[in-house]
LUMMAR-520338 format. One record per residue (C-alpha): residue number from 1; residue in one letter; x negated, y negated, z. Coordinates in Angstrom, 1 decimal, padded with zeros to 4 digits, always signed. Layout:
[r NUM; "A"; [X; Y; Z]],
...
This chain:
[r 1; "X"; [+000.0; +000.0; +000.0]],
[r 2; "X"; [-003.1; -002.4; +001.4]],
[r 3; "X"; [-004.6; -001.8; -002.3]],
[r 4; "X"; [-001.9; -002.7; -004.4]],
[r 5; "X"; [-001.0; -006.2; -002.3]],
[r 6; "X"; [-005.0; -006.7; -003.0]],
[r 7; "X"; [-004.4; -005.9; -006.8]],
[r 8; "X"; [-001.3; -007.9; -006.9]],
[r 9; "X"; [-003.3; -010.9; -005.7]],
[r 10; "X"; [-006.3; -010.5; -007.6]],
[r 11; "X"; [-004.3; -009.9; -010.8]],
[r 12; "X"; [-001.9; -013.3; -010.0]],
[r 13; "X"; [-005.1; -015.4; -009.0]],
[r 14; "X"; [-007.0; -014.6; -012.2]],
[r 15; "X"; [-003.8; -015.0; -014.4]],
[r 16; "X"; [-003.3; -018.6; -012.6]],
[r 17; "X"; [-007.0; -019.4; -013.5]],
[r 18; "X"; [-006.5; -018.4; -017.2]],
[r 19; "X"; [-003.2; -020.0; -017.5]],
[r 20; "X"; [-004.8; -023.6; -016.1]],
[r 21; "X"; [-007.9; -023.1; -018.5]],
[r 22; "X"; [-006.9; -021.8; -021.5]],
[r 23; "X"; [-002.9; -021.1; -021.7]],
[r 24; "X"; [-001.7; -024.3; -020.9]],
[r 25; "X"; [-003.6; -026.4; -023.4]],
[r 26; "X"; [-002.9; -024.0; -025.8]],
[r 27; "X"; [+000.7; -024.3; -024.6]],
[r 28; "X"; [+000.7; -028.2; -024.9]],
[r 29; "X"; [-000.7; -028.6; -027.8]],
[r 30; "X"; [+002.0; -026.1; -029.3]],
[r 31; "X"; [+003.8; -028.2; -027.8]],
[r 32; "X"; [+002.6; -032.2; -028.8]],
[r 33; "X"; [+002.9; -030.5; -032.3]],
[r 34; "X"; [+006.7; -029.9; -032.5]],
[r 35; "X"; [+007.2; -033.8; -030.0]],
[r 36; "X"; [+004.6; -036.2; -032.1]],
[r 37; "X"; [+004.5; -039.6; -029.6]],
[r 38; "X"; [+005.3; -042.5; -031.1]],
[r 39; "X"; [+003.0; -044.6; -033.0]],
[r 40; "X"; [+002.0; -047.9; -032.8]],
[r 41; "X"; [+000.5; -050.4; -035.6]],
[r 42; "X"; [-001.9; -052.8; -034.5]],
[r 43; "X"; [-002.0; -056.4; -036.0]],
[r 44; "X"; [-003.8; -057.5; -039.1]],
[r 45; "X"; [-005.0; -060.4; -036.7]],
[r 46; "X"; [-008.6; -060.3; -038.1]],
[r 47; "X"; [-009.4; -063.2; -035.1]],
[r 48; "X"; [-007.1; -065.6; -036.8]],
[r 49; "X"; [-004.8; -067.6; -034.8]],
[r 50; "X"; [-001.1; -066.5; -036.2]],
[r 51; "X"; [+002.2; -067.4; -035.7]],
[r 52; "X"; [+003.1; -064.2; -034.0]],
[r 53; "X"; [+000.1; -064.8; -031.6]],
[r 54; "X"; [+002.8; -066.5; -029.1]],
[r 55; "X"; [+005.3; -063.5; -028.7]],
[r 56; "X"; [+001.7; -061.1; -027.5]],
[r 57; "X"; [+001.7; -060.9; -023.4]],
[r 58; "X"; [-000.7; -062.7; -021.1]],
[r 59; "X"; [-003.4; -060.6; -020.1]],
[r 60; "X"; [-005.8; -060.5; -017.1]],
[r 61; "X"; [-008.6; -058.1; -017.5]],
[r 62; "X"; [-010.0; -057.5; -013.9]],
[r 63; "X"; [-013.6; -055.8; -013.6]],
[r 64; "X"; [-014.7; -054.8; -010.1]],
[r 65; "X"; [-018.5; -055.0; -009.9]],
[r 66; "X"; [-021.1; -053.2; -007.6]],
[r 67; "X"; [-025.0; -053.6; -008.1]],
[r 68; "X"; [-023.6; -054.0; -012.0]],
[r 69; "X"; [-027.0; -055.9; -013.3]],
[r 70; "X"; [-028.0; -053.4; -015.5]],
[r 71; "X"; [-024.7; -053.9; -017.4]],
[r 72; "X"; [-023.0; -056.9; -016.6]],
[r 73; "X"; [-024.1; -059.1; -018.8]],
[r 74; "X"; [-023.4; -056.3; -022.0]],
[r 75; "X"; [-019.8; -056.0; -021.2]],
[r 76; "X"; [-018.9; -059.7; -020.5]],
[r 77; "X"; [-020.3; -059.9; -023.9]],
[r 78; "X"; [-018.2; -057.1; -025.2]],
[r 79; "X"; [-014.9; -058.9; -023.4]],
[r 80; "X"; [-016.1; -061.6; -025.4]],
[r 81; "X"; [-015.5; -060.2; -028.4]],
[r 82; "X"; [-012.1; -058.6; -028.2]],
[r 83; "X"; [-009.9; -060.0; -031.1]],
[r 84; "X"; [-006.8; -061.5; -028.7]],
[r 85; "X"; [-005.5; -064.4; -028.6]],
[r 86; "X"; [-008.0; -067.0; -026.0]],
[r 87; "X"; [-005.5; -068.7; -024.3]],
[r 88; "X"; [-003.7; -065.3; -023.1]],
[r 89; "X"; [-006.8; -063.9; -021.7]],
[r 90; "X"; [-008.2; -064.3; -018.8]],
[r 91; "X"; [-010.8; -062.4; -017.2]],
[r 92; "X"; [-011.8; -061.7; -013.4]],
[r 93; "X"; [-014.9; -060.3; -012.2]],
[r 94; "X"; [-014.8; -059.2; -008.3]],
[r 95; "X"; [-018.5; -058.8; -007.1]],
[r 96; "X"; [-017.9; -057.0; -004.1]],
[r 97; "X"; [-020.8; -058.0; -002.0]],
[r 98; "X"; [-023.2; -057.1; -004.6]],
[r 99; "X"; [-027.0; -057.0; -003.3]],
[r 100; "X"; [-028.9; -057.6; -006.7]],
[r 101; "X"; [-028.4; -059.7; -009.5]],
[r 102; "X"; [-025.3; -058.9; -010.8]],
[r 103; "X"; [-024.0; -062.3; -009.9]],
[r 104; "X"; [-026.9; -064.3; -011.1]],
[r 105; "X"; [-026.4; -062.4; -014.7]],
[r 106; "X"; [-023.0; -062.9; -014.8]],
[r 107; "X"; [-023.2; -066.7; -014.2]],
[r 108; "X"; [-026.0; -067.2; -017.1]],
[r 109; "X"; [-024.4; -065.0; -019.3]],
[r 110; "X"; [-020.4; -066.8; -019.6]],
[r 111; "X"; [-022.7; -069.9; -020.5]],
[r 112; "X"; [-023.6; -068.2; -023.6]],
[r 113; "X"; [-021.6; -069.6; -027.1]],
[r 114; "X"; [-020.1; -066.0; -027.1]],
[r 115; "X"; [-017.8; -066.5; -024.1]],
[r 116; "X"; [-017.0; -070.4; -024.6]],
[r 117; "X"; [-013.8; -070.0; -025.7]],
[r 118; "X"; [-012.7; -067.4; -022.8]],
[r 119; "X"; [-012.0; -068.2; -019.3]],
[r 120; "X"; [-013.9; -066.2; -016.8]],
[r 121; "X"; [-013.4; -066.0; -013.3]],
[r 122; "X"; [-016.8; -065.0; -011.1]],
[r 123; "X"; [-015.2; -064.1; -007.7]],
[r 124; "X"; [-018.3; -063.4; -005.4]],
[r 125; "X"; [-017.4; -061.4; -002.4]],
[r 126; "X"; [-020.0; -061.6; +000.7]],
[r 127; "X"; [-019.6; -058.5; +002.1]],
[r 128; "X"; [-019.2; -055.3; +000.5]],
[r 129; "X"; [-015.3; -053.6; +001.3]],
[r 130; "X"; [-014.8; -051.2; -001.3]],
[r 131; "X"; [-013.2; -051.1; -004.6]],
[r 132; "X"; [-009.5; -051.1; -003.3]],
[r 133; "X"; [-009.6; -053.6; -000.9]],
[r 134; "X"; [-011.0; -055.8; -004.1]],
[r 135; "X"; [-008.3; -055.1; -006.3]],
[r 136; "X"; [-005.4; -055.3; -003.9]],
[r 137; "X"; [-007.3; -059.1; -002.8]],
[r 138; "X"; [-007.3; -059.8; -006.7]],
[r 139; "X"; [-004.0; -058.2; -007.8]],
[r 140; "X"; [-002.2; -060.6; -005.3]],
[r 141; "X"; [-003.3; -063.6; -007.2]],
[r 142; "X"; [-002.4; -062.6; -010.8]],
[r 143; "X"; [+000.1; -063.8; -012.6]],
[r 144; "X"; [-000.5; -062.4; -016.3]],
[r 145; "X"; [+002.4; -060.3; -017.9]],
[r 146; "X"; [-000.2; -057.5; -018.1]],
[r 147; "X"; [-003.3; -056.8; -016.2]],
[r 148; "X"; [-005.7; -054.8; -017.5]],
[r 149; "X"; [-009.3; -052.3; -015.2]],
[r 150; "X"; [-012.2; -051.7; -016.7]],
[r 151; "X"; [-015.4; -050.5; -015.5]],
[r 152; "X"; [-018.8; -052.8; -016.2]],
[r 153; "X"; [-020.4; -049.4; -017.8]],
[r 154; "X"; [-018.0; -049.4; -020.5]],
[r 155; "X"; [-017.5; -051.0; -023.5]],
[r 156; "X"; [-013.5; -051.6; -025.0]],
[r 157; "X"; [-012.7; -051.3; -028.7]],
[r 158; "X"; [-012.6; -054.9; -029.8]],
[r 159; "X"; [-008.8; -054.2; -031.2]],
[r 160; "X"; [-007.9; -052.5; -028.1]],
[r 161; "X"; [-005.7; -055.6; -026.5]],
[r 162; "X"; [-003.5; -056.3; -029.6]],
[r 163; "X"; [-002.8; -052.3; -029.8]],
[r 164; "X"; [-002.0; -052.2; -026.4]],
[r 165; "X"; [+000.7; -055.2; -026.7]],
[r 166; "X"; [+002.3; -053.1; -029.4]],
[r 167; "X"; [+002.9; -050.7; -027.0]],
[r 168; "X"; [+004.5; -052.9; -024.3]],
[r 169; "X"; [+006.7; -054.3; -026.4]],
[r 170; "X"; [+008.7; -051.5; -025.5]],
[r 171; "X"; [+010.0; -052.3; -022.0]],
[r 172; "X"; [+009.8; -048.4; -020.9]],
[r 173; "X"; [+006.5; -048.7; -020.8]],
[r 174; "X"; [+004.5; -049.2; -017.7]],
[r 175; "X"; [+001.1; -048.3; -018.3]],
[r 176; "X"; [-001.2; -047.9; -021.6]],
[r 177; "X"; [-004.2; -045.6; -021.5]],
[r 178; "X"; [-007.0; -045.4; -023.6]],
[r 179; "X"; [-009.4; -042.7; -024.6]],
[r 180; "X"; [-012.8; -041.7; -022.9]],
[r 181; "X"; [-015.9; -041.2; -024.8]],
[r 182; "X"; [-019.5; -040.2; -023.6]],
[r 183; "X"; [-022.6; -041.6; -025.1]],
[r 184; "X"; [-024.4; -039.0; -026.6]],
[r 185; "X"; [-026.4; -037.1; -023.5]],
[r 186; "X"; [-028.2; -034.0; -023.3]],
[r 187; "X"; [-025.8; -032.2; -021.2]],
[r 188; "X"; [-023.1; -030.3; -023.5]],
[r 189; "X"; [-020.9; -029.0; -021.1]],
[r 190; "X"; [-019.8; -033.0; -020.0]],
[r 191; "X"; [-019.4; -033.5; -023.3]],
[r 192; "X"; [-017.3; -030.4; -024.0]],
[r 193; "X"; [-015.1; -031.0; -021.0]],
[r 194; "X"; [-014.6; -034.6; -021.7]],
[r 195; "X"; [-013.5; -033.5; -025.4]],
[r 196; "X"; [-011.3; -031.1; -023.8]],
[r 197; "X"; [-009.8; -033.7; -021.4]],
[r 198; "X"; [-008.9; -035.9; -024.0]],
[r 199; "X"; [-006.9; -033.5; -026.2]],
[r 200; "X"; [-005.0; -032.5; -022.7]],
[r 201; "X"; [-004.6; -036.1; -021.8]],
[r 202; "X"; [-003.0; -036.7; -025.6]],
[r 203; "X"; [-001.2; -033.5; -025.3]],
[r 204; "X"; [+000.2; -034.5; -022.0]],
[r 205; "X"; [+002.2; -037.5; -023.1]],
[r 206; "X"; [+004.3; -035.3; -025.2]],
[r 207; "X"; [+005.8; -033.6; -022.0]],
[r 208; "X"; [+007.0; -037.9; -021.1]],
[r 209; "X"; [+004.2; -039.9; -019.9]],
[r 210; "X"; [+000.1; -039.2; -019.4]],
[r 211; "X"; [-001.3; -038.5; -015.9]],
[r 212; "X"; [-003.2; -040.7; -014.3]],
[r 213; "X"; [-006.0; -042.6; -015.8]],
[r 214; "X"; [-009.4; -043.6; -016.3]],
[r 215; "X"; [-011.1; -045.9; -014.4]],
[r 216; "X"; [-013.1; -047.3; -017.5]],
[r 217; "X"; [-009.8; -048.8; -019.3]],
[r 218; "X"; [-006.4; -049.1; -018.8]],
[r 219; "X"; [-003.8; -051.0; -018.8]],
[r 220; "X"; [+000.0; -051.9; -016.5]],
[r 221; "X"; [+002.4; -054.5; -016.0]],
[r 222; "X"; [+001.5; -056.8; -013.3]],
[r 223; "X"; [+005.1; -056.7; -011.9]],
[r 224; "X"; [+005.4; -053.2; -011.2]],
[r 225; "X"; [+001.8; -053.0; -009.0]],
[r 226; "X"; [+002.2; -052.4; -005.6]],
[r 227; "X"; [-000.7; -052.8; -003.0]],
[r 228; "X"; [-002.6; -049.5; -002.2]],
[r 229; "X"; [-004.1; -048.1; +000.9]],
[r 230; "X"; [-007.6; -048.8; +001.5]],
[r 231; "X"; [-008.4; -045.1; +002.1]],
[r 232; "X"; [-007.4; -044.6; -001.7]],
[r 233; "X"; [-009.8; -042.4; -003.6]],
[r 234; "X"; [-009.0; -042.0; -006.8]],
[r 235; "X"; [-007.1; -045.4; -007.6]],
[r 236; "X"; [-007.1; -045.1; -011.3]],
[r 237; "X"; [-004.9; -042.2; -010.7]],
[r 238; "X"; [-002.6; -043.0; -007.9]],
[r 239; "X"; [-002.1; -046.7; -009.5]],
[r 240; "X"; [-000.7; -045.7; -012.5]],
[r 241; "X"; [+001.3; -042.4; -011.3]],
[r 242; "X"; [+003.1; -045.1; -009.0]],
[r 243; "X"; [+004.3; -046.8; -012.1]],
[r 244; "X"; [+005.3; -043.4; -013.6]],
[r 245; "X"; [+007.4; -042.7; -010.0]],
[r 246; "X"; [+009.2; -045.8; -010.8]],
[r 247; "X"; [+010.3; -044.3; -013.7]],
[r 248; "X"; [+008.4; -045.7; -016.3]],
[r 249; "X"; [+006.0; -044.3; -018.9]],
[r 250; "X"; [+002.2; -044.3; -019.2]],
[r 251; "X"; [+001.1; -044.2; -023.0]],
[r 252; "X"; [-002.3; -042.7; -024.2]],
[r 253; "X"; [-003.5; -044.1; -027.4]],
[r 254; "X"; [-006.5; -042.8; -029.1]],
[r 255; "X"; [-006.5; -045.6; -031.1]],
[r 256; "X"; [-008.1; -047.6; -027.9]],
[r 257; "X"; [-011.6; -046.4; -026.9]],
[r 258; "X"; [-013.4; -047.2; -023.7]],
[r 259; "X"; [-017.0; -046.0; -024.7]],
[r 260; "X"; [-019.3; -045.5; -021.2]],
[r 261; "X"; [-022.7; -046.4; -021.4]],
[r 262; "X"; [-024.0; -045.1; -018.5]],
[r 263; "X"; [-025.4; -041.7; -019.2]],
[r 264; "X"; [-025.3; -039.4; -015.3]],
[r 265; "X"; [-028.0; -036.7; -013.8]],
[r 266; "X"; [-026.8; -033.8; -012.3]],
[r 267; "X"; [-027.5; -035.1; -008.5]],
[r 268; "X"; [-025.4; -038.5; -009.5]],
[r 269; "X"; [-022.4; -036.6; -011.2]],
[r 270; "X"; [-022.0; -033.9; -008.2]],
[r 271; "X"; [-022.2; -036.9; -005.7]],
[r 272; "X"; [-019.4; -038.4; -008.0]],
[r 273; "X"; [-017.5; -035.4; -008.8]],
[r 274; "X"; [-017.1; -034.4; -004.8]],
[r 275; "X"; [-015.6; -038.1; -004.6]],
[r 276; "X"; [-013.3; -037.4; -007.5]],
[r 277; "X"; [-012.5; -034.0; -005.9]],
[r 278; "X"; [-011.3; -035.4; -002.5]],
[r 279; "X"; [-009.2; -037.6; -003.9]],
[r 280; "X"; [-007.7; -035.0; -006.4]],
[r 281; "X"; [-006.8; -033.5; -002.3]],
[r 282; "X"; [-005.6; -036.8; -001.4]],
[r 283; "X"; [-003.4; -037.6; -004.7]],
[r 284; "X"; [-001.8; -034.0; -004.7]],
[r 285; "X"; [-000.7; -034.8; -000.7]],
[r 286; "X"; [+000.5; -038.8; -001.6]],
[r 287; "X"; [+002.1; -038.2; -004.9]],
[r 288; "X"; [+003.6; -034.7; -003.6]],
[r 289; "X"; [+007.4; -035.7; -004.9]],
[r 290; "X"; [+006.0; -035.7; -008.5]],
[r 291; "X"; [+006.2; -031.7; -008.0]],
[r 292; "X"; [+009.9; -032.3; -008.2]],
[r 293; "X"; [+011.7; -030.5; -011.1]],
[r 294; "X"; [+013.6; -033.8; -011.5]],
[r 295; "X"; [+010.2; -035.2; -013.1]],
[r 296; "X"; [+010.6; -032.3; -015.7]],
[r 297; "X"; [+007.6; -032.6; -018.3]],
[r 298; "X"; [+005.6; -034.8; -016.0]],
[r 299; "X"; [+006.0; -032.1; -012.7]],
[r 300; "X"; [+005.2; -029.5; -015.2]],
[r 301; "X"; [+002.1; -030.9; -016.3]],
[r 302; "X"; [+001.4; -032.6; -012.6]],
[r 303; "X"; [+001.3; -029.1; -012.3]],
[r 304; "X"; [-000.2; -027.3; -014.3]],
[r 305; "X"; [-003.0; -029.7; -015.0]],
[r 306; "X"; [-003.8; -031.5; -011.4]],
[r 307; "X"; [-002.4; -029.3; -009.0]],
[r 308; "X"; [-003.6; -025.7; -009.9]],
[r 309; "X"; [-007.3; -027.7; -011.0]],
[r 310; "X"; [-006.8; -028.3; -007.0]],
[r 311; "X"; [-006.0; -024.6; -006.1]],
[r 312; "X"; [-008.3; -023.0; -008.5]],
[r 313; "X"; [-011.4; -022.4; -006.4]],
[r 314; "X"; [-009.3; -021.0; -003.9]],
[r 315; "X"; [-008.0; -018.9; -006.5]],
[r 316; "X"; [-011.2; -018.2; -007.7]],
[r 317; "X"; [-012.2; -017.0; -003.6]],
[r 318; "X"; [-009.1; -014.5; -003.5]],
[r 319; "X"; [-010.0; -012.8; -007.1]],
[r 320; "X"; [-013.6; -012.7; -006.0]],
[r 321; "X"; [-012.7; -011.0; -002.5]],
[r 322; "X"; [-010.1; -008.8; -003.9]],
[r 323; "X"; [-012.5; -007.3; -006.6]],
[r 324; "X"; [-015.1; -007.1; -003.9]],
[r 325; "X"; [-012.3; -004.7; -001.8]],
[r 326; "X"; [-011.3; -002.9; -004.8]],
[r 327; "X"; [-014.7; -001.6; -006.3]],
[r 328; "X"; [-014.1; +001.5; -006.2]],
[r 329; "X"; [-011.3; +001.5; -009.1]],
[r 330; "X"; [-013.2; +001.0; -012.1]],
[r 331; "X"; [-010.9; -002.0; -014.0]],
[r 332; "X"; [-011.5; -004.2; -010.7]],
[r 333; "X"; [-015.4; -003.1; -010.3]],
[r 334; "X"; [-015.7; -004.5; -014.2]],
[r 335; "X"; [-013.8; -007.6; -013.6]],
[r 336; "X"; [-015.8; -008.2; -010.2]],
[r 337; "X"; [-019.0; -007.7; -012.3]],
[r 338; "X"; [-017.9; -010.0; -015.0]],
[r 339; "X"; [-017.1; -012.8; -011.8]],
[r 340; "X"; [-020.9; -012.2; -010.7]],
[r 341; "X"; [-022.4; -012.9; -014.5]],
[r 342; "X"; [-020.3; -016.4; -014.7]],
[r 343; "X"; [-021.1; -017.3; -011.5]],
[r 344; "X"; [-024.9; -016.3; -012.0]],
[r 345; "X"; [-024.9; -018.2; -015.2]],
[r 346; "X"; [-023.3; -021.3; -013.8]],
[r 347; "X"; [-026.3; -021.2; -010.7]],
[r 348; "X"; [-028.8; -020.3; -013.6]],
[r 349; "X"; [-027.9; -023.8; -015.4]],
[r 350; "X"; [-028.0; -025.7; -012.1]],
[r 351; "X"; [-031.8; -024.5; -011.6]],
[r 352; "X"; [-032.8; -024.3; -014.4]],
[r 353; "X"; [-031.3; -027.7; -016.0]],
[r 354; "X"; [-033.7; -027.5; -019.4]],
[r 355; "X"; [-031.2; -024.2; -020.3]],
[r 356; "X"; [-028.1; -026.7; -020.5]],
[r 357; "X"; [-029.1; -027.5; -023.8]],
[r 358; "X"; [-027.5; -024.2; -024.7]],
[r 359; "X"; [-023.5; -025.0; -025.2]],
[r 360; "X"; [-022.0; -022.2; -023.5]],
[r 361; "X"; [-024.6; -022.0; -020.9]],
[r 362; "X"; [-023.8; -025.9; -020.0]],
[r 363; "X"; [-019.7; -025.6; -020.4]],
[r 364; "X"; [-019.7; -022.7; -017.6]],
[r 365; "X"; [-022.1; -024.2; -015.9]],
[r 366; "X"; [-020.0; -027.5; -015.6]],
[r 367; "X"; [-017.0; -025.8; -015.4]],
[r 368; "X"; [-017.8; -023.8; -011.8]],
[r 369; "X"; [-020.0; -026.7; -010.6]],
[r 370; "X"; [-017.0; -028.7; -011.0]],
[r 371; "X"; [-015.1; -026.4; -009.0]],
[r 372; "X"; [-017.4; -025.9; -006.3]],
[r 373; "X"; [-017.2; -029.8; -006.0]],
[r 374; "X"; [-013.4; -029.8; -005.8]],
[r 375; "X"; [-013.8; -027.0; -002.8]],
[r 376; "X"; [-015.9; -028.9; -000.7]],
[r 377; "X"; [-014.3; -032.5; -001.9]],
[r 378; "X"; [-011.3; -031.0; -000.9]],
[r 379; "X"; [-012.5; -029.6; +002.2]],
[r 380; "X"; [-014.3; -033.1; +002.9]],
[r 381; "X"; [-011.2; -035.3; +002.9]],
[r 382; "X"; [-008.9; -032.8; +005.0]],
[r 383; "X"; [-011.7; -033.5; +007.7]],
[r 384; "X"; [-011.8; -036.9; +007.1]],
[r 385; "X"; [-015.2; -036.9; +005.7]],
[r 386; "X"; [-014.2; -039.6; +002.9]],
[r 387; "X"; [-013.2; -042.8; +003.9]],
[r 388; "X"; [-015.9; -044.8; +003.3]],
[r 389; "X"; [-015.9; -047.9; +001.2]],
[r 390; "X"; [-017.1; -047.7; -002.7]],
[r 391; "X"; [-020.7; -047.1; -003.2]],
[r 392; "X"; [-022.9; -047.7; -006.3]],
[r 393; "X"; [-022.7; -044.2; -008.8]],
[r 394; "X"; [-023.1; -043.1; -011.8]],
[r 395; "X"; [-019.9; -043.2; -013.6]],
């Protein structure tokens, strides 16, 4: 009896794995095939003033900033550039107690010919309080139509305002997301997962709106922001899944490219990714009433995407335990020797770094690193282990 409750587990927890990594996108992009999203078509604007110009939304494009110098001065540049109307952009950048020269940068670079025509807001903080505190300070005082967070690491798609007003001319829409791209970097397996993220994330919108978003660039209506807790992780996620409980949609348009500059090492991203893990704990707990079936597509995803990414390494624990107490039947001795080769290969890639360069090697390797960050982030909030203000990262 003992052994078939231990097979019944181990078979459920490895079907629950495979469903999360392979059936589901397979399922929702069977899916975004038969429900296209809608489309939008950007304006032939070509930085000409037109007529039309005075029916586009005010924007506010707010860029927290940390020990930023090595960047700063590169994206004010780029926010420069964006084709939008100048007198319906405004732009905000929150130093929040920055100890290098990120400051001194930004100042001599909005002198430049460049960013004469845009007005730029330098809001030097003294002391350093974390990201959330920032924008919550800053989101009080904005009165755009839309407001729009970007990281200083990357750089928007000049057309990327105009084609995001297309999409809230629609007044359903609360939130507009743009695609995530990757400098070119040694380490395949980011690459691959970031490539697979994106055609989830698109996928995703078919089921009613996208989850969450990425810190790098997105964009919501002012009006519908409401002030977050300071303990808040994973803001670019809980922020815009607010909007989405409101009942509004968030939009993900490939068409709108947030390209990150900043290239990570494997000590930086697994610092990172525990971060990102803790508060994948803390939005599944806060956001908990998105499970309900009355969400339909959006719980389904909510899900299938975050929630079982959340329970897979303990998934991953029970199949390992259960093969381990089942040996002696041959199917479970085979699938508990195929566990120890992934595993093996994924500690194999973290020693041995110069192997990444092999694609499959990297992808598994990133893919169980990954989910030995989201056990321990996981573990780390739950004890209270991550509540400390916003600390300079890669990505």
């Amino acid at each position: 009896m003992i052994d078939w409750i231990l097979a019944g587990l181990c078979l459920l927890s490895g079907a629950l794995i495979v469903y999360h990594h392979a059936a589901y996108p397979l399922l929702l992009r069977w899916y975004a095939k038969r429900h296209p999203t809608s489309t939008v078509r950007e304006s032939a604007r070509c930085y000409k003033a037109e007529q039309q110009d005075c029916t586009l939304p005010t924007i506010s494009i707010l860029v927290p900033a940390f020990n930023e110098e090595q960047w700063i001065a590169d994206k004010i540049r780029n926010l420069s550039a964006l084709n939008y109307p100048k007198k319906k952009l405004h732009v905000i950048l929150a130093c929040d107690g920055c100890t290098d020269n990120t400051v001194e940068i930004a100042q001599m670079t909005i002198q430049e010919a460049i960013c004469s025509d845009i007005h730029f807001e330098i809001h030097d903080y003294a002391q350093n309080r974390g990201k959330v505190a920032v924008l919550n300070d800053e989101m009080a005082r904005i009165s755009s139509d839309v407001t729009a967070l970007s990281d200083v690491s990357a750089l928007i798609s000049l057309d990327a305002l105009l084609i995001a007003a297309a999409h809230f001319e629609r007044d359903t829409v609360g939130v507009v997301n743009a695609a995530y791209q990757l400098c070119p970097t040694g380490n395949e397996g980011e690459n691959t997962y970031w490539q697979y993220q994106t055609a989830v994330k698109q996928c995703e919108a078919s089921l009613g709106s996208s989850l969450g978003s990425h810190g790098a660039f997105y964009l919501f209506r002012t009006a519908l922001f409401t002030p977050l807790p300071l303990n808040t992780i994973n803001d670019d996620f809980i922020l815009p899944m607010q909007i989405v409980k409101q009942g509004y949609i968030a939009e993900y348009e490939t068409q709108m490219v947030a390209l990150e500059l900043e290239a990570s090492n494997l000590k930086s991203d697994f610092k990172r990714r525990l971060r990102i893990s803790a508060g994948n704990m803390q939005q599944a707990i806060r956001l908990f009433g998105l499970f309900n079936p009355k969400f339909k597509g959006i719980a389904f995803a909510f899900f299938s995407g975050k929630g079982l990414r959340l329970l897979t390494p303990y998934l991953m624990i029970v199949c390992l335990v259960c093969s381990i107490l089942l040996k002696e039947h041959l199917a479970f001795e085979i699938l508990l020797w195929t566990q120890v080769a992934v595993y093996s290969i994924a500690v194999c890639g973290c020693i041995m770094p110069q192997y990444l360069i092999n694609k499959p090697i990297s992808l598994i390797s990133y893919l169980i690193i990954g989910h030995y960050a989201n056990f321990i982030g996981g573990i780390r909030y739950l004890l209270g282990f991550e509540n400390i203000p916003w600390t300079r990262s890669n990505r």
